[in-house]
N, CA, C and O atoms as CSV, one atom per row, in Angstrom:
chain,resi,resn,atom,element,x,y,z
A,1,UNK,N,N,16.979,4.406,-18.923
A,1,UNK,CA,C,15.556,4.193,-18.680
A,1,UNK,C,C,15.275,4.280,-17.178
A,1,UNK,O,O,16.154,3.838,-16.437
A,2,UNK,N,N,14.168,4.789,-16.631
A,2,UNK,CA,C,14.207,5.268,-15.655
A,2,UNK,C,C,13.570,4.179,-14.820
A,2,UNK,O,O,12.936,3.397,-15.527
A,3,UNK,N,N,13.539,3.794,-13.100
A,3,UNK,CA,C,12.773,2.482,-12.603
A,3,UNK,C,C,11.284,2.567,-12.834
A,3,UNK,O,O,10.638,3.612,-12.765
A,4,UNK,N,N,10.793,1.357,-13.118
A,4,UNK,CA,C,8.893,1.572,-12.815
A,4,UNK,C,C,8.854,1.905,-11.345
A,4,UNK,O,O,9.679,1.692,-10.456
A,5,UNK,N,N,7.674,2.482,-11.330
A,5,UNK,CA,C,7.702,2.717,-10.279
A,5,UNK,C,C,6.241,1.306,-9.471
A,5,UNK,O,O,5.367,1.274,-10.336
A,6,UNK,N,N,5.966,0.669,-8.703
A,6,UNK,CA,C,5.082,0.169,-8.132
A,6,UNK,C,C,3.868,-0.110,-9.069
A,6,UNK,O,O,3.675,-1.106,-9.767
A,7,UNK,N,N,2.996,1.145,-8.903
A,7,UNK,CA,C,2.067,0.900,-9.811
A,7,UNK,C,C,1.903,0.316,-10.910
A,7,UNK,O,O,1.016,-0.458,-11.270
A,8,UNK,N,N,3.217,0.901,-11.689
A,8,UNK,CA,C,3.420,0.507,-13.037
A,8,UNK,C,C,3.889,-0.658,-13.082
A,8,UNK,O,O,3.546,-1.344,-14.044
A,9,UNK,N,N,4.714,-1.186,-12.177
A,9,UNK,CA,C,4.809,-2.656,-12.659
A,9,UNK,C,C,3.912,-3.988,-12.151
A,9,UNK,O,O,4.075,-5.203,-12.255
A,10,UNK,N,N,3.034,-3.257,-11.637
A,10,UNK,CA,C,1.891,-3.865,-11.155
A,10,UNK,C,C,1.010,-4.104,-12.508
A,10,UNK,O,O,0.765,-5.198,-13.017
A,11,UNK,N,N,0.594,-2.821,-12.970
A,11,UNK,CA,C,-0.126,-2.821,-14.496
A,11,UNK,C,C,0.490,-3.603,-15.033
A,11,UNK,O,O,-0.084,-4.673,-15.233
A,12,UNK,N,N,1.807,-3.470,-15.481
A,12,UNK,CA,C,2.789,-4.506,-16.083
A,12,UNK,C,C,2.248,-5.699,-16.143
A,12,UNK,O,O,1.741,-6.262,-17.113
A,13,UNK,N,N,2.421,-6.172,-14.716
A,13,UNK,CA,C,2.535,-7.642,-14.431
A,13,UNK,C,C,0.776,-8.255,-14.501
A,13,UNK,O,O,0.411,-9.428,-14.581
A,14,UNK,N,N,-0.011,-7.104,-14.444
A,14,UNK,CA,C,-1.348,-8.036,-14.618
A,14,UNK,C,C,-1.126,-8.466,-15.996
A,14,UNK,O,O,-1.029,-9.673,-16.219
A,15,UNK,N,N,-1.030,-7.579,-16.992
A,15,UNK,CA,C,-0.922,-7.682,-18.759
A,15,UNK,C,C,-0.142,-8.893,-18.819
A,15,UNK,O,O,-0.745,-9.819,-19.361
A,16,UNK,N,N,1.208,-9.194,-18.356
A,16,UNK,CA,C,2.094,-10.003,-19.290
A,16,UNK,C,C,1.954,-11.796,-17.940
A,16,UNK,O,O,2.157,-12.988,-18.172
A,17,UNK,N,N,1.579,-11.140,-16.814
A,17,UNK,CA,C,2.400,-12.348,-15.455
A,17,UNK,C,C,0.762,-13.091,-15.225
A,17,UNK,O,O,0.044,-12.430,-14.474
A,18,UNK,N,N,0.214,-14.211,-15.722
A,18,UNK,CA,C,-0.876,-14.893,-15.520
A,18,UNK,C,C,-0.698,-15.050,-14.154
A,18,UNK,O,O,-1.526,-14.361,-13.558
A,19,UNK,N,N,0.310,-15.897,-13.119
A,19,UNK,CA,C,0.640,-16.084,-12.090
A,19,UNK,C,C,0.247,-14.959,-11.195
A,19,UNK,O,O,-0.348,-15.111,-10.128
A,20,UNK,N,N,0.711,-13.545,-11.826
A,20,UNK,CA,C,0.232,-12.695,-10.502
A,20,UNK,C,C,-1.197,-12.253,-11.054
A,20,UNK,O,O,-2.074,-12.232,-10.191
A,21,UNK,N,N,-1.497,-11.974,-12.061
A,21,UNK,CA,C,-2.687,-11.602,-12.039
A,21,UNK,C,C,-3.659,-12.470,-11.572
A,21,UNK,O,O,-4.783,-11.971,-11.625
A,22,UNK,N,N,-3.606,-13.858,-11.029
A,22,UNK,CA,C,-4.205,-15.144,-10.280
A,22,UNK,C,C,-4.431,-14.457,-9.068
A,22,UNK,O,O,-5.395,-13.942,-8.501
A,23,UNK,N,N,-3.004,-14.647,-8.817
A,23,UNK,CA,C,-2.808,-13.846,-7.098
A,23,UNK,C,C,-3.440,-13.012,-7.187
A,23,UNK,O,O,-4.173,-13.048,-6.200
A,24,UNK,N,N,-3.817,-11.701,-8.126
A,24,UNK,CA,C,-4.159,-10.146,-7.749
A,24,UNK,C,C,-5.814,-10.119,-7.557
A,24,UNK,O,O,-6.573,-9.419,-6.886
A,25,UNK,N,N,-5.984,-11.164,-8.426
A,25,UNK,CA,C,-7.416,-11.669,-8.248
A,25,UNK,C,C,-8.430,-12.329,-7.333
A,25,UNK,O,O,-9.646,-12.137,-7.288
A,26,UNK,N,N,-7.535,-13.300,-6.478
A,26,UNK,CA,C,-7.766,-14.252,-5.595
A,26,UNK,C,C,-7.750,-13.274,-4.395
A,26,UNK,O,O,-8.536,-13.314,-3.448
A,27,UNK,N,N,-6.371,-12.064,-4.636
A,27,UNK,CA,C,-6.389,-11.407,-3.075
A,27,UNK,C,C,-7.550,-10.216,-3.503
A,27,UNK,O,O,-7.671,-9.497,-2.512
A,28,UNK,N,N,-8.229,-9.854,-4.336
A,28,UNK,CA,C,-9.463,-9.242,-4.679
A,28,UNK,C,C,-10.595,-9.638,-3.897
A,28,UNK,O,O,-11.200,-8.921,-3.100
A,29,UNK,N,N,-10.859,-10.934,-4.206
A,29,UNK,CA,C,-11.939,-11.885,-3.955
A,29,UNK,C,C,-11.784,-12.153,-2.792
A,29,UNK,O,O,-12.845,-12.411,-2.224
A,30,UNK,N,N,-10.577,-12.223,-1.953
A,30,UNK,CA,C,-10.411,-12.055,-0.539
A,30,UNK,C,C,-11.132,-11.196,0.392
A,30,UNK,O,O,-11.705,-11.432,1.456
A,31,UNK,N,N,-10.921,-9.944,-0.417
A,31,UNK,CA,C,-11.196,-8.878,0.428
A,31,UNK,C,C,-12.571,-8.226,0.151
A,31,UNK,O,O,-13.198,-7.407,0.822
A,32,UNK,N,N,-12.896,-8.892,-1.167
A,32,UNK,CA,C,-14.443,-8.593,-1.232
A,32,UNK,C,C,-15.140,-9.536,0.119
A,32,UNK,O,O,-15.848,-9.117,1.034
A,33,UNK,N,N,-14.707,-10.781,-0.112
A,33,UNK,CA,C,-15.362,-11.379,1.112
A,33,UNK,C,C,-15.013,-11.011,2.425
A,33,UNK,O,O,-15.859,-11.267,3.282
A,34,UNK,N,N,-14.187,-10.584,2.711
A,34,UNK,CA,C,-14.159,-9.764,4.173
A,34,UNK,C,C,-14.851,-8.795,4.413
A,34,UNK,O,O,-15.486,-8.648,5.458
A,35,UNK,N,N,-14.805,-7.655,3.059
A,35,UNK,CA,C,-15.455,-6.508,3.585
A,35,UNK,C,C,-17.264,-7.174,3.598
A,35,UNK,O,O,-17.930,-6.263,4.089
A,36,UNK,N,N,-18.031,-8.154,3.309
A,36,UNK,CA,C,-19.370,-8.858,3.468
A,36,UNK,C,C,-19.325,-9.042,4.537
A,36,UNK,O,O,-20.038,-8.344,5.258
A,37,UNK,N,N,-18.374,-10.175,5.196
A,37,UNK,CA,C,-18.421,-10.326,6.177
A,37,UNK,C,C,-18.547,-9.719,7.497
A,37,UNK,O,O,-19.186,-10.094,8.480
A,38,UNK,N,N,-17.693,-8.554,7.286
A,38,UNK,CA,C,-17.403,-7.744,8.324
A,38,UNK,C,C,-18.570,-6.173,8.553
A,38,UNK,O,O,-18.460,-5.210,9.312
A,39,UNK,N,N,-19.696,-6.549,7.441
A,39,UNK,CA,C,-20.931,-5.626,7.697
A,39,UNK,C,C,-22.205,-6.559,8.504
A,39,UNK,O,O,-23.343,-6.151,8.740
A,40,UNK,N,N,-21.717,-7.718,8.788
A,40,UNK,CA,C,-22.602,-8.757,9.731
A,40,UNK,C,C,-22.825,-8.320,10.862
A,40,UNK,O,O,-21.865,-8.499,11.612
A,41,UNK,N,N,-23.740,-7.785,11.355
A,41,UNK,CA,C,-23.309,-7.582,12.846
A,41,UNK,C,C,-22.563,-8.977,13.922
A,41,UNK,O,O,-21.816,-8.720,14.867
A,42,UNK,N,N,-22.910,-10.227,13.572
A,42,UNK,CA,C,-22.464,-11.465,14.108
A,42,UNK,C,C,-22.665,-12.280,12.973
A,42,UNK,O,O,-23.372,-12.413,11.975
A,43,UNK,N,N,-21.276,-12.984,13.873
A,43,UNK,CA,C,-20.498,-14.086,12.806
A,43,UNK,C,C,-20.981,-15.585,13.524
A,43,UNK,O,O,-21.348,-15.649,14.698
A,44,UNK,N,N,-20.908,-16.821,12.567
A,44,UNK,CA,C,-21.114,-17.803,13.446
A,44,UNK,C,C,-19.721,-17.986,13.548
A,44,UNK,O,O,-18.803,-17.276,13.138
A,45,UNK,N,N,-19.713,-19.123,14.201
A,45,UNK,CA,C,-18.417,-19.383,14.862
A,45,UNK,C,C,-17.785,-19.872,13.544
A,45,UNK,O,O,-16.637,-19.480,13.338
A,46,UNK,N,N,-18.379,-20.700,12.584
A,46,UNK,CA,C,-18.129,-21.534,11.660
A,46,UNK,C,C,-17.109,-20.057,10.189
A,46,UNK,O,O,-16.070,-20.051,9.529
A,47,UNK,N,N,-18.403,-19.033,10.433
A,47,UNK,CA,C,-17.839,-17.763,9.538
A,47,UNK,C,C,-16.793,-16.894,10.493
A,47,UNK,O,O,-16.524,-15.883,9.843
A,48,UNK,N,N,-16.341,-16.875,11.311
A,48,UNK,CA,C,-15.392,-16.436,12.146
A,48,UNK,C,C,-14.439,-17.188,12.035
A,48,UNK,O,O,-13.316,-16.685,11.993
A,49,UNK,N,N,-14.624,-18.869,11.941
A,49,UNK,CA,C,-13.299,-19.316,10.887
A,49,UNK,C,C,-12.642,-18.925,9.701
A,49,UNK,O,O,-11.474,-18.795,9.334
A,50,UNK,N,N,-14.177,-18.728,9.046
A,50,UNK,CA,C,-13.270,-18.751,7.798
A,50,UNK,C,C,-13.218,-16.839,7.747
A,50,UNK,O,O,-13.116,-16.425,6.592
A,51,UNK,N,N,-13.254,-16.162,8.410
A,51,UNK,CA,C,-12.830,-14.910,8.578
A,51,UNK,C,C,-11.044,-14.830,8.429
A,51,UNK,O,O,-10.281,-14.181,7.713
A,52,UNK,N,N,-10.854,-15.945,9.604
A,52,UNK,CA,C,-9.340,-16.033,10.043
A,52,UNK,C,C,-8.482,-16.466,9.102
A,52,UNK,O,O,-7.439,-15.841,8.912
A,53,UNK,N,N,-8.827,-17.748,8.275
A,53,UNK,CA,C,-8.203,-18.187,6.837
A,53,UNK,C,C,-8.719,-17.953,5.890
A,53,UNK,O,O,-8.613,-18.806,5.008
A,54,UNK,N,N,-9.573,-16.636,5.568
A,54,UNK,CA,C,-9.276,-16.295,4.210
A,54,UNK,C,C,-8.548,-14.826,4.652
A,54,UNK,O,O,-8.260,-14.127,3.681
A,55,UNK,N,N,-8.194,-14.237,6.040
A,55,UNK,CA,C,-7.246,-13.282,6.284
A,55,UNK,C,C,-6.282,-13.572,6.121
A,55,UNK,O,O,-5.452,-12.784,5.667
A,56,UNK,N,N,-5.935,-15.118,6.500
A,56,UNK,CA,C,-4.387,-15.482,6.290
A,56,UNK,C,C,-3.772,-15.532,4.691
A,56,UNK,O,O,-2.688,-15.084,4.318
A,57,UNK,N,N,-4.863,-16.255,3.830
A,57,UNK,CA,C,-5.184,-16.137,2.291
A,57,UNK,C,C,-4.794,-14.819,1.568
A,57,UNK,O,O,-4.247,-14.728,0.469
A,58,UNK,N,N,-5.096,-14.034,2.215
A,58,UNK,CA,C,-5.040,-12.637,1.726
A,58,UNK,C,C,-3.663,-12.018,2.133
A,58,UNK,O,O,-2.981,-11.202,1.512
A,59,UNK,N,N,-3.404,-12.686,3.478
A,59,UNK,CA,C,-1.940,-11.967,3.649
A,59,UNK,C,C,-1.093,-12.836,3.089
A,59,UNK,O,O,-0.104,-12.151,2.828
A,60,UNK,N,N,-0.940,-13.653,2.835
A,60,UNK,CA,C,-0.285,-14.955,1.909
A,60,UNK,C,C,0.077,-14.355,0.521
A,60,UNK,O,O,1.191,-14.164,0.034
A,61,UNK,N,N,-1.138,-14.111,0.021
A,61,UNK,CA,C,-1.000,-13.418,-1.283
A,61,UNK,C,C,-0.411,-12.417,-1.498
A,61,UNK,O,O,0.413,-12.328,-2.407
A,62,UNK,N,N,-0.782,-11.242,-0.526
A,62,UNK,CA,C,0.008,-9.803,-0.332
A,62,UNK,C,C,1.460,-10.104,-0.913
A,62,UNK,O,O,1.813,-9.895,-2.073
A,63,UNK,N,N,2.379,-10.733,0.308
A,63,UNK,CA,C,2.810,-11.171,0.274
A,63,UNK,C,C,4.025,-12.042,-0.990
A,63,UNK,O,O,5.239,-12.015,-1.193
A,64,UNK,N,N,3.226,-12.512,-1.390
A,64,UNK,CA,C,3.986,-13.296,-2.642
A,64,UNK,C,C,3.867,-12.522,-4.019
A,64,UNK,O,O,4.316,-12.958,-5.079
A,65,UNK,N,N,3.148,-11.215,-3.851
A,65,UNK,CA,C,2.697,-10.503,-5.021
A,65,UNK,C,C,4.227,-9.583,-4.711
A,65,UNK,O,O,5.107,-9.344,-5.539
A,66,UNK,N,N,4.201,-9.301,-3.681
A,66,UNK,CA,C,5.595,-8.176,-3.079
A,66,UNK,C,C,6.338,-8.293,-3.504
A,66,UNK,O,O,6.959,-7.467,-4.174
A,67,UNK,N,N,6.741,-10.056,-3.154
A,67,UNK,CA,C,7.904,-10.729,-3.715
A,67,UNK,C,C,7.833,-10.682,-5.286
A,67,UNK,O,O,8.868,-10.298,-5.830
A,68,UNK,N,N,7.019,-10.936,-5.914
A,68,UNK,CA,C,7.056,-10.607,-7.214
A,68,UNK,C,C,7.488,-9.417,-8.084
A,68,UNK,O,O,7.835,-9.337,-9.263
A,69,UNK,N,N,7.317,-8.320,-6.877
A,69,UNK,CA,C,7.014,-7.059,-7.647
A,69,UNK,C,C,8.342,-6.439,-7.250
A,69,UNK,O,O,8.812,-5.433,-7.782
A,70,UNK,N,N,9.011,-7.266,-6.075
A,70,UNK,CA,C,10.838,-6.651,-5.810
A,70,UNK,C,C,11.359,-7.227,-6.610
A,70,UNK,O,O,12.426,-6.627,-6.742
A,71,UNK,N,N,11.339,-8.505,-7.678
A,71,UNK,CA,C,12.006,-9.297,-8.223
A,71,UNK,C,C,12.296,-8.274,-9.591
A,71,UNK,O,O,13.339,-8.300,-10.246
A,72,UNK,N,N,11.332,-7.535,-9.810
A,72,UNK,CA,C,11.049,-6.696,-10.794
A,72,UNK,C,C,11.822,-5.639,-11.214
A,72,UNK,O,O,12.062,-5.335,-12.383
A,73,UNK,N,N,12.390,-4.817,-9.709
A,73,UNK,CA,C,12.971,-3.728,-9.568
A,73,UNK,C,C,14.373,-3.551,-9.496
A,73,UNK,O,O,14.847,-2.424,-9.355
């Protein structure tokens, strides 16, 4: 049988892995809110926080989805 390749065990893992499809979701919702954010021409200082930790959020997730998806291969 031949390896999945990335994609596919991505599809995989939304169908069968609740855990990552959380993650795949959360880092979705991440980046929907960045790309809002980042059509602002100005941020308050208060949304320039949370610019910074929901970037970290998002790379957090990246992240632990990776790890998921080498565990795989």
């Amino acid at each position: 049988m031949a390896k999945e390749n990335n994609d596919e065990i991505v599809k995989r893992l939304l169908q069968e892995d609740s855990d990552f499809r959380r993650k795949h979701d959360e880092h979705r919702d991440c980046e929907r809110d960045l790309k809002k954010m980042e059509k602002k021409p100005r941020l308050s200082a208060s949304e320039a926080l949370d610019k910074k930790k929901i970037k970290k959020i998002k790379l957090a997730l990246k992240d632990e989805m990776q790890a998921i998806i080498a565990r795989q291969k």
